[in-house]
Backbone as a printed PyTorch tensor [residue, N CA C, xyz], in Angstrom:
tensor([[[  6.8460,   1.1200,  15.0420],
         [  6.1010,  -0.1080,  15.1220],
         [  5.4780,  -0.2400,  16.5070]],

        [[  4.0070,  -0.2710,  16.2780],
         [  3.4480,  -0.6010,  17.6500],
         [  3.9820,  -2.0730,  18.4450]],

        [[  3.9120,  -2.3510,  19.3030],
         [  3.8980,  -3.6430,  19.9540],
         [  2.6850,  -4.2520,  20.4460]],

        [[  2.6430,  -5.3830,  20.6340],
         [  1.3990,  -6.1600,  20.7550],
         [  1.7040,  -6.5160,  22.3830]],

        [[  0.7970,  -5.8860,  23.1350],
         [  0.4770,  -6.5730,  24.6570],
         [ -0.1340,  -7.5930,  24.5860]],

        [[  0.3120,  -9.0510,  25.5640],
         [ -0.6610, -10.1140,  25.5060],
         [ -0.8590, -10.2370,  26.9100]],

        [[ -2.2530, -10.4110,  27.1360],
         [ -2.8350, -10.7900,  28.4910],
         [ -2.8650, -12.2360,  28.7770]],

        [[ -2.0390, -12.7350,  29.4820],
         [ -2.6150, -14.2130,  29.6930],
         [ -3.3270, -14.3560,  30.5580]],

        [[ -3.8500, -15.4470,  30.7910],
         [ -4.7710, -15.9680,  31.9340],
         [ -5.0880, -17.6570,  31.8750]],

        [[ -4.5750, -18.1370,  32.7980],
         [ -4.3840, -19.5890,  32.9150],
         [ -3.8150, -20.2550,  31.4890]],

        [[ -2.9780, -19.8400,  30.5000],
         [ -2.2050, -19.9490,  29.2200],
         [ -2.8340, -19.9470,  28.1530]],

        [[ -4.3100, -18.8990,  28.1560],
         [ -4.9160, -18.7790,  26.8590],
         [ -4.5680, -17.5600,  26.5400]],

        [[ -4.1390, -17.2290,  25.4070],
         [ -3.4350, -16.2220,  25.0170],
         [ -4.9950, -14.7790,  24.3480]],

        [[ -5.1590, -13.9990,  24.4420],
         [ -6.2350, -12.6500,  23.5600],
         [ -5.4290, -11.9950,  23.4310]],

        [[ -5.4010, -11.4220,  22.5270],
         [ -4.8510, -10.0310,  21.9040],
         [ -5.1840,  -8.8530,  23.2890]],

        [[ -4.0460,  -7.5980,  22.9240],
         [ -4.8040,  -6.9710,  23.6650],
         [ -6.0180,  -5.5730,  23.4280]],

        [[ -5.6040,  -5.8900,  22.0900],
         [ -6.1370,  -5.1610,  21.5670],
         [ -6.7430,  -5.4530,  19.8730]],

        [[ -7.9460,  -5.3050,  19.2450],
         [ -8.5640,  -5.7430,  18.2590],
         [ -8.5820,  -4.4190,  16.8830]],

        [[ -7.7880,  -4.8480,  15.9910],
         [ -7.6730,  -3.7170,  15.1970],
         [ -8.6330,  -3.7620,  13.5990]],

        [[ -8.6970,  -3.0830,  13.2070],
         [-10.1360,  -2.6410,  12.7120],
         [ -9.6110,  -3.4650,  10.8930]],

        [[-10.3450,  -4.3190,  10.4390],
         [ -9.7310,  -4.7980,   8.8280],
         [ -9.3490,  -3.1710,   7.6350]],

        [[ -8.4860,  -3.5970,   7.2100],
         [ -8.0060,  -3.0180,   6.3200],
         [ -9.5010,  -1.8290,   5.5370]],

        [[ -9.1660,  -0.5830,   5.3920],
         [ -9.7200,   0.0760,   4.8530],
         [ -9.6730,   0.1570,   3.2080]],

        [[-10.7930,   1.0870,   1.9800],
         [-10.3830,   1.7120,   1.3070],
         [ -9.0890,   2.9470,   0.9400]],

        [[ -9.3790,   3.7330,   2.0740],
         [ -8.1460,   4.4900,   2.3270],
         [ -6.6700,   3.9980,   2.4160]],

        [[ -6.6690,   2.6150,   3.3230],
         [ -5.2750,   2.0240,   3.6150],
         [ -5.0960,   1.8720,   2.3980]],

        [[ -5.4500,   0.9160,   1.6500],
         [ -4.7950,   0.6080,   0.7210],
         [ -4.1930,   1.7280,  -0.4560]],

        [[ -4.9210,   2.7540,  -0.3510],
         [ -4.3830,   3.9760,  -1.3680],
         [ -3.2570,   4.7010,  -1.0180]],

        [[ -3.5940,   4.5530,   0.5410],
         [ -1.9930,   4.6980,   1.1400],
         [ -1.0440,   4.5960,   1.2390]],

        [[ -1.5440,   2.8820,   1.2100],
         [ -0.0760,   2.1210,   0.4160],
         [  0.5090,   2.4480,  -0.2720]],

        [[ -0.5680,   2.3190,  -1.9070],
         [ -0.3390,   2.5530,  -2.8950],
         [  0.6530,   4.0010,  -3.5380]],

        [[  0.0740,   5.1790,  -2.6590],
         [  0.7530,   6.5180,  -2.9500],
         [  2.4370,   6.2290,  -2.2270]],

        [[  1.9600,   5.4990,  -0.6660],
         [  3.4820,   5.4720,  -0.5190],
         [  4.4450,   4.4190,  -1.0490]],

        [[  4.1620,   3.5320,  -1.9520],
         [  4.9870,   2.7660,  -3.0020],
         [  5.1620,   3.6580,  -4.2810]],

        [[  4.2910,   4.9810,  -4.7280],
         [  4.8760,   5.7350,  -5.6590],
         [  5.8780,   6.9700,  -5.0470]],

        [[  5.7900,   7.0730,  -3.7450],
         [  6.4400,   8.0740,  -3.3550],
         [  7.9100,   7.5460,  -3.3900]],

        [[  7.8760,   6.2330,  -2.7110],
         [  9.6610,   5.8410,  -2.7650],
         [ 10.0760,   5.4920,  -3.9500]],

        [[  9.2040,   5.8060,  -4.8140],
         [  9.9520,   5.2290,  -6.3970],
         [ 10.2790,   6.4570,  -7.0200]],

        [[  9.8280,   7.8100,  -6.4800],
         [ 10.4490,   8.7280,  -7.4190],
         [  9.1040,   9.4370,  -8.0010]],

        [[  8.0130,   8.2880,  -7.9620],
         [  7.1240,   9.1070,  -8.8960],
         [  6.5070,  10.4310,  -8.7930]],

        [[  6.1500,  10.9360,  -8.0440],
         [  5.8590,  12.2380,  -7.5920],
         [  6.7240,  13.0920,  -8.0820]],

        [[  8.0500,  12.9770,  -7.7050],
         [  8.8250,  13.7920,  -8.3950],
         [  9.2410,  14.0750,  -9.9450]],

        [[  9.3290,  12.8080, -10.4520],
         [  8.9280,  13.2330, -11.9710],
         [  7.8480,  13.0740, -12.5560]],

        [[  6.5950,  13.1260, -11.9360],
         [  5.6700,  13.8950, -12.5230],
         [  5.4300,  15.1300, -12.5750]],

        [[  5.7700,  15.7480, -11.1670],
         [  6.2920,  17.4190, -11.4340],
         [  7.0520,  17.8000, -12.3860]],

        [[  8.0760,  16.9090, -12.4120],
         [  9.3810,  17.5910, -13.5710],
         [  9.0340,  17.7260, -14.4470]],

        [[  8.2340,  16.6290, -15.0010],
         [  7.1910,  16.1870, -16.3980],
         [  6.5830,  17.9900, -16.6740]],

        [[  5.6450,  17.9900, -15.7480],
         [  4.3400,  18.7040, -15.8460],
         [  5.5680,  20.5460, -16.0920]],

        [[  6.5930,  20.7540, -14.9060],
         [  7.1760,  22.0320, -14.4500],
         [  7.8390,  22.2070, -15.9940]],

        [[  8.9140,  21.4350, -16.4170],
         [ 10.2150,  21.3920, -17.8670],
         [  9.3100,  20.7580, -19.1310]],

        [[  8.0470,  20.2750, -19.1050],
         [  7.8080,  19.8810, -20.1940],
         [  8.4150,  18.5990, -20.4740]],

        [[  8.8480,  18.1370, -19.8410],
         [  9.7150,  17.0880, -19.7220],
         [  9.4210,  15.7570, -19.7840]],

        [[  9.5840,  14.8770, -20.4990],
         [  8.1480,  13.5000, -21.0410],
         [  8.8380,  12.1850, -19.6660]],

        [[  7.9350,  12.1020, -18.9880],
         [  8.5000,  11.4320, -17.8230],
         [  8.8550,  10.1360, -18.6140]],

        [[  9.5380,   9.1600, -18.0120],
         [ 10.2470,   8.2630, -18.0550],
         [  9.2300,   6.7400, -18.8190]],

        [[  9.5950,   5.6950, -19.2670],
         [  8.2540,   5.1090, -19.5540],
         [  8.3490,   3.9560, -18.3620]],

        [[  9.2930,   4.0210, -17.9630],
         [  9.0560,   2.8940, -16.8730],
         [  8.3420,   3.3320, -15.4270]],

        [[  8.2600,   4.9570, -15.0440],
         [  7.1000,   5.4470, -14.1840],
         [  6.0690,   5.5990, -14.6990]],

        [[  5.7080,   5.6770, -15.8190],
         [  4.3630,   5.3460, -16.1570],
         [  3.9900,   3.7800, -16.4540]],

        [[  4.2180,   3.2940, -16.0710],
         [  4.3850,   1.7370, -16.5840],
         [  4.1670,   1.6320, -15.1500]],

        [[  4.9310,   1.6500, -14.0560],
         [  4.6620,   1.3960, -12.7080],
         [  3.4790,   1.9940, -12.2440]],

        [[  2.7430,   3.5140, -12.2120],
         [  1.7940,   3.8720, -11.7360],
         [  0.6070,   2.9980, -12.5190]],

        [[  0.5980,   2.1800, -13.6690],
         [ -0.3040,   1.6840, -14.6240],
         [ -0.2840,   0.2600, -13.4950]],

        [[  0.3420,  -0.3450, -13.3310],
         [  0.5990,  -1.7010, -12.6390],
         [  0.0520,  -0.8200, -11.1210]],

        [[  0.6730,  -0.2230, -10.3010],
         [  0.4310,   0.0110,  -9.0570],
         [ -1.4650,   0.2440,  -9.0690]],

        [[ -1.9700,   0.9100, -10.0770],
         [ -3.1430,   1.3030, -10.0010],
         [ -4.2600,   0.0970,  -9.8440]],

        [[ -3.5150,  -0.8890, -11.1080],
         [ -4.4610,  -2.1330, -11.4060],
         [ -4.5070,  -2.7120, -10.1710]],

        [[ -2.9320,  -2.8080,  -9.1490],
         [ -2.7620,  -3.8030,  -8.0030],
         [ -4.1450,  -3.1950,  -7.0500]],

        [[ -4.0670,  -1.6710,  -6.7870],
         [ -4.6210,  -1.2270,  -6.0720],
         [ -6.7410,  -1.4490,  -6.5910]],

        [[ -7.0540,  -1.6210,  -7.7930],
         [ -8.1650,  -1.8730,  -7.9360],
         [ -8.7540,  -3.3880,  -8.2830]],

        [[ -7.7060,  -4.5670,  -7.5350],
         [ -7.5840,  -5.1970,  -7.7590],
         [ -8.0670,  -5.7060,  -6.2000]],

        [[ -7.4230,  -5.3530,  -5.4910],
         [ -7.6540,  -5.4890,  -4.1180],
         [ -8.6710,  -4.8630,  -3.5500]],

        [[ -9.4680,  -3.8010,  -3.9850],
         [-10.3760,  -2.8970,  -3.6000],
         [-12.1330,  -3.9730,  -4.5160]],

        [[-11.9010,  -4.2960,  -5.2220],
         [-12.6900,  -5.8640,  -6.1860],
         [-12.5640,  -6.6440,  -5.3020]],

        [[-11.5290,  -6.9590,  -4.1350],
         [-12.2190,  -8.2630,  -3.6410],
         [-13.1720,  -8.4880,  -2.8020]],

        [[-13.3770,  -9.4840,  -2.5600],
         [-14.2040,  -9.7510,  -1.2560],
         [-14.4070,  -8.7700,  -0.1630]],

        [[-13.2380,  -9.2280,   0.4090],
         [-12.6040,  -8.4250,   1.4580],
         [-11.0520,  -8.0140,   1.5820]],

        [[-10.7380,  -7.4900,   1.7500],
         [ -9.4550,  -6.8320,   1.2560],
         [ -8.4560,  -7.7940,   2.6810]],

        [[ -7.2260,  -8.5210,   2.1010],
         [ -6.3160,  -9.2170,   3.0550],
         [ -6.0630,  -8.5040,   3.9340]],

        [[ -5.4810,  -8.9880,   5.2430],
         [ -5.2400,  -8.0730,   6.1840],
         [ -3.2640,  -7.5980,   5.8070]],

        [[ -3.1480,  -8.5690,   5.0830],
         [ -1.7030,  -8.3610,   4.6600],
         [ -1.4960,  -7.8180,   3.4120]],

        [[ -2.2030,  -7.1230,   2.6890],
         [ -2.2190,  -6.5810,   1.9720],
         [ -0.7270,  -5.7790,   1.7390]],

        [[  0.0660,  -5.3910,   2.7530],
         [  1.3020,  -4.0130,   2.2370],
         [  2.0890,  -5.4540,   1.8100]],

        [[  2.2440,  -6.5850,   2.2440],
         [  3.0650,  -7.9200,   1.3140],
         [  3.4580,  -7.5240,   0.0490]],

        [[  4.8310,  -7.0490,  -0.0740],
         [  5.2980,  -6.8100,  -1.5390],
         [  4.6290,  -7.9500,  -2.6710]],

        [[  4.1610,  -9.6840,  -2.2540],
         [  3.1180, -10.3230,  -3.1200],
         [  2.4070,  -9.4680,  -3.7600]],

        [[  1.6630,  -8.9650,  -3.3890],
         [  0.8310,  -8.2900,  -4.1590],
         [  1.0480,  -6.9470,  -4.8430]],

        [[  2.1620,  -6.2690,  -4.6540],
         [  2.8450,  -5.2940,  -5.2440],
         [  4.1260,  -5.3460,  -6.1840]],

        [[  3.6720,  -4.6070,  -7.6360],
         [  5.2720,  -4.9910,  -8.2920],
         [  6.2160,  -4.4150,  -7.8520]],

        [[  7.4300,  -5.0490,  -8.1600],
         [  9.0750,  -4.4110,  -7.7430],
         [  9.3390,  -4.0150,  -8.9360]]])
């Protein structure tokens, strides 16, 4: 976790630095790394390697994770808080 430097000057507070709004990319980022800690990657290999019919509740999650993710990419402007589990299912 970065830390935030604050410059004061006579007790008005600026950032010290101005970071750029949320990308297309971020958010897919997200998105892959909320399927990565769920497992999904891995049994989609297993799926694809054993023939093996993945699970219906990882396909059910990548179906929801996808919509969240083109859901947010439709708006306006994409929140700056976007990684907020709010907007992501558990």
């Amino acid at each position: 976790m970065a830390s935030t430097l604050r410059l004061i000057r006579g007790g008005l507070y600026e950032p010290a630095e101005k970071t750029a709004p949320p990308s297309v990319a971020d958010v897919r980022r997200e998105a892959a790394r909320r399927l990565r800690e769920r497992g999904y990657e891995w049994q989609r290999v297993r799926s694809l390697g054993l023939g093996v019919r993945m699970p219906q509740e990882m396909r059910d999650l990548k179906l929801r994770i996808s919509y969240v993710v083109d859901a947010l990419l439709a708006a306006r402007e994409i929140p700056e808080h976007f990684r907020d589990d709010a907007y992501w299912p558990v």
